[in-house]
C-alpha positions as CSV (number, residue, x, y, z in Angstrom):
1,X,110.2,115.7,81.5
2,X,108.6,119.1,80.4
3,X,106.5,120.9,83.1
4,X,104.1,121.3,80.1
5,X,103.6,118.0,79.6
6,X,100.2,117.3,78.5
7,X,97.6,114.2,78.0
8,X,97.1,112.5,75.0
9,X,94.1,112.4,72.3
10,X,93.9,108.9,71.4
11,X,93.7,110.3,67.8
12,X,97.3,111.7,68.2
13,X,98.7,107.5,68.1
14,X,97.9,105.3,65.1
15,X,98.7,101.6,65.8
16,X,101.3,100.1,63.4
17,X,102.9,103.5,62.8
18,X,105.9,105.7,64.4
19,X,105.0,107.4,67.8
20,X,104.7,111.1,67.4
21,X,105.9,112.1,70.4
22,X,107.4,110.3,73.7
23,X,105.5,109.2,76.1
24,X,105.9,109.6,80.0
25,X,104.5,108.1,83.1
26,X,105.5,110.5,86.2
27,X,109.7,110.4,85.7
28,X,109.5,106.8,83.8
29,X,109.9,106.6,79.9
30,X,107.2,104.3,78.6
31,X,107.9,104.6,74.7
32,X,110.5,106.8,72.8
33,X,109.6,109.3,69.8
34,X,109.5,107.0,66.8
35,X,109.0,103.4,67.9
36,X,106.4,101.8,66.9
37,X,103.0,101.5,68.7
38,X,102.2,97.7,67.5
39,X,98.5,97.3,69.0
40,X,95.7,98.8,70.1
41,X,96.3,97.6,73.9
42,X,99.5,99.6,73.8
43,X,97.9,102.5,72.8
44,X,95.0,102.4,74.9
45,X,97.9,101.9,78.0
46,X,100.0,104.9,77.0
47,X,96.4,107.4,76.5
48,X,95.4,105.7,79.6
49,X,98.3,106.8,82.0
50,X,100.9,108.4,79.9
51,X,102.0,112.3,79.6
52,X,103.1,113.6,76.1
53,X,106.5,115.7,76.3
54,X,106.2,118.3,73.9
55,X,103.7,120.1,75.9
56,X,100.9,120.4,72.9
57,X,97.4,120.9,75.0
58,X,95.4,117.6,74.7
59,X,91.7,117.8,73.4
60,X,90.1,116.2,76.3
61,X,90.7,116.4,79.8
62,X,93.1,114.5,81.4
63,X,91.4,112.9,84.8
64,X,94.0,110.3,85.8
65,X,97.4,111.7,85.6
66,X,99.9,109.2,87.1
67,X,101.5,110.2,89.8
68,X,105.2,111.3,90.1
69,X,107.9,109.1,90.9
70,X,110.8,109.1,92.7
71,X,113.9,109.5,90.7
72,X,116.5,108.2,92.7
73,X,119.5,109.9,93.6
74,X,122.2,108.1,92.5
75,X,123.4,104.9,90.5
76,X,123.4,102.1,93.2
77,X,119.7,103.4,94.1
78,X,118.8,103.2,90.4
79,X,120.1,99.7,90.3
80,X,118.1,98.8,94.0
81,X,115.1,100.2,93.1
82,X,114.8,98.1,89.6
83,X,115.5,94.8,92.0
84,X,113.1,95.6,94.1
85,X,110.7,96.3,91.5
86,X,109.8,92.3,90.8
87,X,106.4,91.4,92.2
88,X,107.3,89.4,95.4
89,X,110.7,87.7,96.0
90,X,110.8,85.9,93.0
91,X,114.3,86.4,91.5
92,X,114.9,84.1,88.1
93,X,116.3,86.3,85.9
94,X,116.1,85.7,82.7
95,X,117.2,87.7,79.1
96,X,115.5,87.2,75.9
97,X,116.2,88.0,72.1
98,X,114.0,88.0,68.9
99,X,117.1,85.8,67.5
100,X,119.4,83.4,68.3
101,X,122.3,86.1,67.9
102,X,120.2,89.7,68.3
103,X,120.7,91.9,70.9
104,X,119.2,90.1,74.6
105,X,117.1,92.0,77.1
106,X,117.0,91.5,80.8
107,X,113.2,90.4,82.6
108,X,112.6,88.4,85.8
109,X,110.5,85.0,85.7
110,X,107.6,86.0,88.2
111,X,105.6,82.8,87.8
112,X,102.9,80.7,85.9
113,X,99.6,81.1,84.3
114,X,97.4,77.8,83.8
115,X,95.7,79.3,80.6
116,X,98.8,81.2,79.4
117,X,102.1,79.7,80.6
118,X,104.7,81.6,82.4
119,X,104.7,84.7,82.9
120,X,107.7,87.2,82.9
121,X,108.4,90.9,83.2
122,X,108.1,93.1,80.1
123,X,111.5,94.2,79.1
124,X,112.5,97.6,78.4
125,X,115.4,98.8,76.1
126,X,118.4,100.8,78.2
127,X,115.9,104.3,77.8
128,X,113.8,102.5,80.0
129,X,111.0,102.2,76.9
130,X,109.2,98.9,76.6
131,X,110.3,96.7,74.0
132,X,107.8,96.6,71.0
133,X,106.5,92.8,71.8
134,X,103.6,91.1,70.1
135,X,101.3,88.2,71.0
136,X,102.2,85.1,68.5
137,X,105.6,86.0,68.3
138,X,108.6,83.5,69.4
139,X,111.5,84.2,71.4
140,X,114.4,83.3,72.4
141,X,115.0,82.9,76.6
142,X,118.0,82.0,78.2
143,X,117.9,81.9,81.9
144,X,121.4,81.5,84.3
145,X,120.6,79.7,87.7
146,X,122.3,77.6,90.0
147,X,124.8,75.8,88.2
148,X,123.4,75.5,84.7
149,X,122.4,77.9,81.7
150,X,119.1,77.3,79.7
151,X,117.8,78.1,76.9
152,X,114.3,77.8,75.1
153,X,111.9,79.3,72.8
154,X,108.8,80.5,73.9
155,X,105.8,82.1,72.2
156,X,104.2,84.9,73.7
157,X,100.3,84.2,74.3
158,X,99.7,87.5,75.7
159,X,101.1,91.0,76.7
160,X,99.5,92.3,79.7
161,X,100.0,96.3,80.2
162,X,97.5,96.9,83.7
163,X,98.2,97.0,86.1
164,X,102.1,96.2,85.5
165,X,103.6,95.2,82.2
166,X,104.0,91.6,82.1
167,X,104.3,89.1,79.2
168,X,102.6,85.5,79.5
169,X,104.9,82.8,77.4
170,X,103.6,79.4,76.5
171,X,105.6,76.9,78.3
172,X,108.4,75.5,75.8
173,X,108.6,72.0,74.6
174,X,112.2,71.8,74.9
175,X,114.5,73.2,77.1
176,X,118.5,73.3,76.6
177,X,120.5,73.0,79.5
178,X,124.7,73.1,79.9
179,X,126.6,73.1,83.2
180,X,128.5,76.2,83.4
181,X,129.7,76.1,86.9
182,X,130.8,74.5,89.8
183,X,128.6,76.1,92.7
184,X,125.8,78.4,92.5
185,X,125.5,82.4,92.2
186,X,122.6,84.1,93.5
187,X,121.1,87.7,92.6
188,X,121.1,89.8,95.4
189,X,121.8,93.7,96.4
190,X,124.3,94.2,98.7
191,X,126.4,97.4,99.0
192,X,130.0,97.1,100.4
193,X,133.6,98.5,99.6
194,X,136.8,97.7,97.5
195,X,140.0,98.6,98.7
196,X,142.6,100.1,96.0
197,X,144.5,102.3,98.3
198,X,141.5,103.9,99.1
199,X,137.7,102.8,99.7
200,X,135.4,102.8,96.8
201,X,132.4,101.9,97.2
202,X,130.3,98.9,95.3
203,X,127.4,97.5,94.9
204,X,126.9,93.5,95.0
205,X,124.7,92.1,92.2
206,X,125.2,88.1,92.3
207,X,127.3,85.9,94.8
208,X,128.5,82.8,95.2
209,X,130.9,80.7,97.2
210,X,133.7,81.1,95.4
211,X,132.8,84.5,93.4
212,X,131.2,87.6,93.1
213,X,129.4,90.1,90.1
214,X,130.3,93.9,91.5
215,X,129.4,97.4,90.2
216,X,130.8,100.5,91.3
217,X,130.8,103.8,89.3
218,X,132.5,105.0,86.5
219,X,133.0,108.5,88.1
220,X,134.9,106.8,90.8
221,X,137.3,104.1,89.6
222,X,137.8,102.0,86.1
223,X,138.2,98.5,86.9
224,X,140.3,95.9,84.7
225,X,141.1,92.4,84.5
226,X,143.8,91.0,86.8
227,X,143.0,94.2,89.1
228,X,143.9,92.8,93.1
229,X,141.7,94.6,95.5
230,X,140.2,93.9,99.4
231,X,136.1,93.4,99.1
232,X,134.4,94.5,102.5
233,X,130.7,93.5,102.9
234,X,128.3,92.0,105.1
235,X,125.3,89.2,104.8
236,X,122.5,88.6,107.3
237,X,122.2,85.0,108.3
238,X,120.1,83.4,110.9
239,X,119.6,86.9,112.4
240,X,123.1,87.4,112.9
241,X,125.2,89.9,110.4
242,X,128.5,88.5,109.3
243,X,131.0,90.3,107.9
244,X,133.8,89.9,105.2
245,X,136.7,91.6,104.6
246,X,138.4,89.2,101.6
247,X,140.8,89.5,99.0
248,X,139.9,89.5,95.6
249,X,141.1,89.6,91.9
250,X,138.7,90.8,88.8
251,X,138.2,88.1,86.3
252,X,136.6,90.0,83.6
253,X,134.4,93.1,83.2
254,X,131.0,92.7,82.1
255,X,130.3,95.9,79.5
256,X,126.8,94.1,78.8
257,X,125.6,94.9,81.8
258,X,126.1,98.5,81.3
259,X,123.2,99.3,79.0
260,X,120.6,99.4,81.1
261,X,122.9,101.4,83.7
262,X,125.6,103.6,82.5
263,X,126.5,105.1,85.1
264,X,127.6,101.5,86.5
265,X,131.0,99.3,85.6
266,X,130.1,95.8,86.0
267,X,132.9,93.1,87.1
268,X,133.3,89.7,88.2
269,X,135.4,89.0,90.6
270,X,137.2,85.5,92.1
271,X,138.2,85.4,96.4
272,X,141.2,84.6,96.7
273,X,140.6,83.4,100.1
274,X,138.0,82.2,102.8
275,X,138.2,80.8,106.0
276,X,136.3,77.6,106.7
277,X,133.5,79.5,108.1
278,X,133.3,81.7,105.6
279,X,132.5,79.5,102.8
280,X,130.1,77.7,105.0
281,X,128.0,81.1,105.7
282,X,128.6,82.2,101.9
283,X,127.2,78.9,101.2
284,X,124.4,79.0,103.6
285,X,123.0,82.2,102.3
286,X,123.3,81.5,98.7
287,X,120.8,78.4,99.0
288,X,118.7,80.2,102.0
289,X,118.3,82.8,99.1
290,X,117.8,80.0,96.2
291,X,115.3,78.1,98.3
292,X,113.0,81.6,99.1
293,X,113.5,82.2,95.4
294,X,111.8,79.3,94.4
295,X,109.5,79.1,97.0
296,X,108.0,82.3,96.4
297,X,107.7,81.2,92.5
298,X,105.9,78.0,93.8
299,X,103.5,80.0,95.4
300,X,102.9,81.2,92.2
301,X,102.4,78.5,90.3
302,X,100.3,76.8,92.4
303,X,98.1,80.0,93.3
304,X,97.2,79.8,89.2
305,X,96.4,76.1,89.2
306,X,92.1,75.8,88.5
């Protein structure tokens, strides 16, 4: 961002119509030249704490500059610092679309609302810009946990920009649901190797008994399907770190996964082969790590009840 970037006059922003300029918050893009501000709550969050680019002086002062933040240094940090950026440990991931077949954006389930329904992360498109969402409109969710995908439409009640941006959906009447698999995957962050003649090292995003989702990046290996390779990582369980050394074959590369981090190749990969123990402590930690998901989403709920 432009070391002469500069506040903004409220004036310089008309709800309904393309941004002038884009809009910063310390390193983070909040809204890209040329979308559209769609409400006066958007516009009174990006005067409030956003920095215009183009460096054009601002007619008031400017009082309550964000602070900067980190950019981190490489891919796998990008990737752990957006985990770690859902409120609590609450890890449903969802994805949601304006239509059944339009492009999907990523968001985290963070809880529930008594007066509004659940609420769920703002999405943002792969420029890290929030998606132009409005209150009344209907969506399409679609949420992949345990065994089973689901799939609902929700309306958004509200769109909540302070302190975080958050949307609050009204709970959906009906809810589709298809098994899709045999055990469950969780989301998780782990960092590890691959062995292809030489260590490369990856980055864990889901796991499961019997499989695991793995990034590494582009600059340091292309991964295809039917690729054979040695994963090294380890998990904590019950204080004790185990570790794994297992082969593995890539199943299919995940390209949708890539928007949001470019710099990442995305692939899911089957083991080959466990030991007894293994599976037990691969099982252990997936449902240690499903049951603190939805405790800490209980918590949540039930902290909103009147």
């Amino acid at each position: 961002m432009s070391e002469q970037a500069a506040a903004i006059d409220r004036d310089s922003i008309a709800v309904g119509a393309p941004l002038p300029f884009s809009v910063y918050n310390g390193g983070k893009l909040l809204l890209a030249k040329g979308q559209i501000v769609e409400n006066e709550r958007m516009r009174d969050h990006l005067v409030r704490v956003g920095r215009r680019e183009d460096g054009r002086a601002a007619s008031r002062d400017f009082t309550s500059a964000a602070p900067d933040v980190d950019i981190p240094e490489d891919a796998f940090a990008a990737y752990t610092q957006d985990f770690n950026a859902a409120s609590g440990q609450a890890r449903i991931g969802a994805r949601l679309s304006r239509e059944e077949s339009s492009e999907n954006y990523p968001c985290w389930v963070l809880g529930a609302d008594h007066a509004h329904g659940l609420i769920v992360t703002a999405p943002s498109k792969p420029d890290r810009s929030l998606l132009p969402i409005t209150e009344g409109q209907i969506w399409v969710f679609r949420l992949l946990y345990l065994t089973a995908a689901c799939k609902f439409n929700g309306t958004i009640n509200k769109v909540q920009f302070d302190p975080t941006p958050l949307l609050h959906v009204s709970p959906p009447r009906q809810v589709e649901m298809r098994t899709i698999r045999s055990s469950p995957r969780v989301a998780t962050c782990i960092r590890g190797f691959i062995d292809l003649g030489r260590q490369v090292p990856v980055l864990i995003s889901d796991i499961g008994v019997g499989g695991l989702c793995i990034a590494v990046e582009h600059a340091q290996v292309e991964l295809h399907k039917g690729q054979q390779m040695q994963v090294s990582f380890s998990i904590p369980m019950l204080g004790v770190s185990y570790n794994f050394k297992v082969p593995a074959t890539v199943i299919c590369v995940r390209p949708e996964l890539e928007k949001r981090f470019p710099a990442l190749q995305f692939a899911g990969v089957k083991i080959e082969a466990q030991s007894e123990t293994e599976r037990l402590v691969l099982h252990s930690y997936v449902y240690e790590r499903t049951a603190t998901d939805f405790n800490a989403l209980w918590k949540a709920l039930m902290s909103n009840k009147t």
